[in-house]
N, C-alpha and C positions, 0 to 999 in steps of 0.2 A: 504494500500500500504506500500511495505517494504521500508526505507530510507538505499538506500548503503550509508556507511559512509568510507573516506577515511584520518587516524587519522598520522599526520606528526610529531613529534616530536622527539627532539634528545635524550634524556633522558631515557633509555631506563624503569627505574621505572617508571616516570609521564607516559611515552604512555602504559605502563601495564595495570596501573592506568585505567585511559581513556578509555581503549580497553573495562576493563571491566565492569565500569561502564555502556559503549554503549549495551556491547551484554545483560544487563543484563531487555532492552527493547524488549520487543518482535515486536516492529515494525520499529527496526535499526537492519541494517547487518552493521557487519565490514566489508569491501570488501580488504581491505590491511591497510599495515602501510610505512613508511616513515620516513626514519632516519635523512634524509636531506633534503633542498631545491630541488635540480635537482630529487632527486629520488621521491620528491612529485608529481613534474611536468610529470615526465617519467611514475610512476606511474597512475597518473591522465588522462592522455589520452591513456593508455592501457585499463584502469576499467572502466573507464567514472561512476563514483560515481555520487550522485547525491549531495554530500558535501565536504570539503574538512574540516576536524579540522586542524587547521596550526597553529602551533609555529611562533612565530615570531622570536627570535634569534636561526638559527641551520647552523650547516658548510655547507662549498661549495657555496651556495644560500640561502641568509637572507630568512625569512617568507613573506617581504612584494615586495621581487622580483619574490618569486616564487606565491607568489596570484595575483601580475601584469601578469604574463603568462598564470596562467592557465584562470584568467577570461578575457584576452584580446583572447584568443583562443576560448573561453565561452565553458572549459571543464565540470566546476562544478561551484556551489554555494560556496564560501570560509567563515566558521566561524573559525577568529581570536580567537586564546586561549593565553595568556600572560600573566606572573606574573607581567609585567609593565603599567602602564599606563599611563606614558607619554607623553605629547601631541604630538611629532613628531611621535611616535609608533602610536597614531591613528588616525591620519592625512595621513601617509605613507600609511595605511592599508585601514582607505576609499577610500583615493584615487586610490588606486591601484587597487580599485573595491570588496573587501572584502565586503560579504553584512551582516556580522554583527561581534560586537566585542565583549569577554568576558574576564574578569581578570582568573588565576586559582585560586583564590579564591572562585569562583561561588559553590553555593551546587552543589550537584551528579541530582538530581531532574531539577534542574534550567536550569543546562547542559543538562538534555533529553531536556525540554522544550521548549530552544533556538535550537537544532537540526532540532524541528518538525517546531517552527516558520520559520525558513530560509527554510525549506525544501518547505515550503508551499508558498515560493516568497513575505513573508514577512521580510523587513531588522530589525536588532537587535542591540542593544548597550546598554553594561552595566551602570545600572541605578547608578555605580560611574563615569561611563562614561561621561553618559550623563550631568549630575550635574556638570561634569566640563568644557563640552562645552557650555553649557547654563551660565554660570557665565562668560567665558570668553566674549560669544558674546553680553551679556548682560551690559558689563562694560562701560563704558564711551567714551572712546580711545581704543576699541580693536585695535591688536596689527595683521595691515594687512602682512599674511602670505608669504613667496615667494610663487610662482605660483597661488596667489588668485584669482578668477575671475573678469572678467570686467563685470557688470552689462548689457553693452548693450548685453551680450549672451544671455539676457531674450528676445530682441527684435524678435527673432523668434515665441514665443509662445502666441499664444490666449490667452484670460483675463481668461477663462475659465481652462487653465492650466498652468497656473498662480495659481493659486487659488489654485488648486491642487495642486502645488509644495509648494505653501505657507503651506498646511495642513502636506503635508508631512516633512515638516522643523519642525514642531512640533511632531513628532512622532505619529501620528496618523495611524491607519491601513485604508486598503480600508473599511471596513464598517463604521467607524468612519467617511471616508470622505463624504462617501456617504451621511451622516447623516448630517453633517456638513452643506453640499451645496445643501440639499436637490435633491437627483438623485440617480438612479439607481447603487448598487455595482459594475455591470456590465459596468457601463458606465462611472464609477470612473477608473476605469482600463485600461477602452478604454486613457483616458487622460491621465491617469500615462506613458502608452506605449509610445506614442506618444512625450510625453513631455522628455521622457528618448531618444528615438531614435532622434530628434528634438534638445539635446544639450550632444548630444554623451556620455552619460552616462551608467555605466552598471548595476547597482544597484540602488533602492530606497535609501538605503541607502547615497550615492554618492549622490542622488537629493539634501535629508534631510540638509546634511553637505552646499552643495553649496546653499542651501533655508537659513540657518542660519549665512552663508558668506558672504552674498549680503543681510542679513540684511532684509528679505519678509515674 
C-alpha cells in the first residue's frame, strides 16, 4: 500500500529537502506541500493524506495549532518534524494529538521509517525525545504541568486497560503488549481502542504521554 504523505513546512529548502527524501521511497507519495499552518489544514482535508509531516514553527498557524485541527477533525495521522525539542514543543504537539515526534536531525532512512510506523497506527517519538521525558517523569518532584491530568480519568477503564495503557506508557507496540499480558495482538487493540475512545484520546501516543503523567 502506497503512504500519501502531506509535507508542511515553511522553508522552502528543508520541504525540498523532505519532498525528496519521501519520493525517493517507492511506497510514499507526496500528495502536496504546505507553506503554512492554515494551508496545511486546507490542504489536509482537500487530499485526505494519510500523514501529515508538520513543522512546528510556520506563519499564519503554528505547527501545533494546525495538528490540533487537522486530528481533532481526524483528517490525517500528524508526524511532528522540528529542529526543537523543547518540552512545551512536545507536550503542545502530543497533546494536540500528533501521533509521533521527530527532531530534523533524524537520518533520511529513520524518516522513511517513522513515516511507515505512524502510517501503520503505531505512535513514535524521538529516542532524544523520549530520554527526556523518561528523566523528567522519573525524577523525584516532577514538575506537574498546566493542564495535567486528574488521575481519577482512569476510573472509567477496566484493570484490563489499564494494563494496557500502562504498556503503552512504556512505548511498547501492540505485539509487544500482547506479549506482555499474555493475549491475543488482536485483542490488544481491541483494549487500546476502547481505552483511547473511553478517555477521549486521539492517539497512542497521547495514551503513552498521559500513562507517564499519572505516573502507571
Amino acid at each position: 500500500m502506497t503512504i500519501r504523505v502531506l509535507v508542511a513546512e515553511d522553508q522552502s529548502a528543508v520541504r525540498a529537502g523532505l519532498v525528496l527524501i519521501l519520493r525517493s521511497a517507492p511506497d510514499i507519495e507526496v500528495v502536496g506541500e504546505a507553506a503554512d499552518g492554515e494551508e496545511a489544514v486546507r490542504l489536509a482535508r482537500e487530499l485526505c493524506p494519510e500523514l501529515v509531516l508538520m513543522d512546528i514553527q510556520m506563519p499564519r498557524l503554528d505547527g501545533v495549532s494546525a495538528t490540533r485541527q487537522i486530528a481533532a477533525e481526524q483528517l490525517s495521522d500528524v508526524l511532528v518534524l522540528t529542529t526543537f525539542d523543547l518540552d512545551e514543543y512536545v507536550f503542545g504537539a502530543l497533546r494536540a494529538g500528533a501521533a509521533g515526534f521527530l527532531l530534523k536531525s533524524t537520518e533520511a532512512e529513520d524518516l522513511l521509517d517513522a513515516v511507515r510506523t505512524v502510517a501503520r497506527g503505531e505512535g513514535l517519538i524521538a529516542p532524544a525525545v523520549t530520554r527526556r521525558l523518561i528523566a523528567e517523569f522519573a525524577a523525584p518532584t516532577p514538575v506537574r504541568r498546566p493542564g495535567a491530568p486528574d488521575p481519577a480519568v482512569l476510573d472509567v477503564l477496566t484493570r484490563r486497560e489499564r494494563e494496557v495503557l500502562s504498556c503503552l506508557g512504556e512505548g511498547l507496540s501492540n505485539a509487544e503488549i500482547a506479549v506482555r499480558l499474555d493475549m491475543a495482538e488482536a485483542t490488544a487493540k481491541t483494549h487500546m481502542s476502547r481505552l483511547l475512545a473511553k478517555l477521549e484520546l486521539r492517539s497512542r501516543v497521547q495514551a503513552a504521554v498521559l500513562a507517564q503523567e499519572l505516573g502507571i
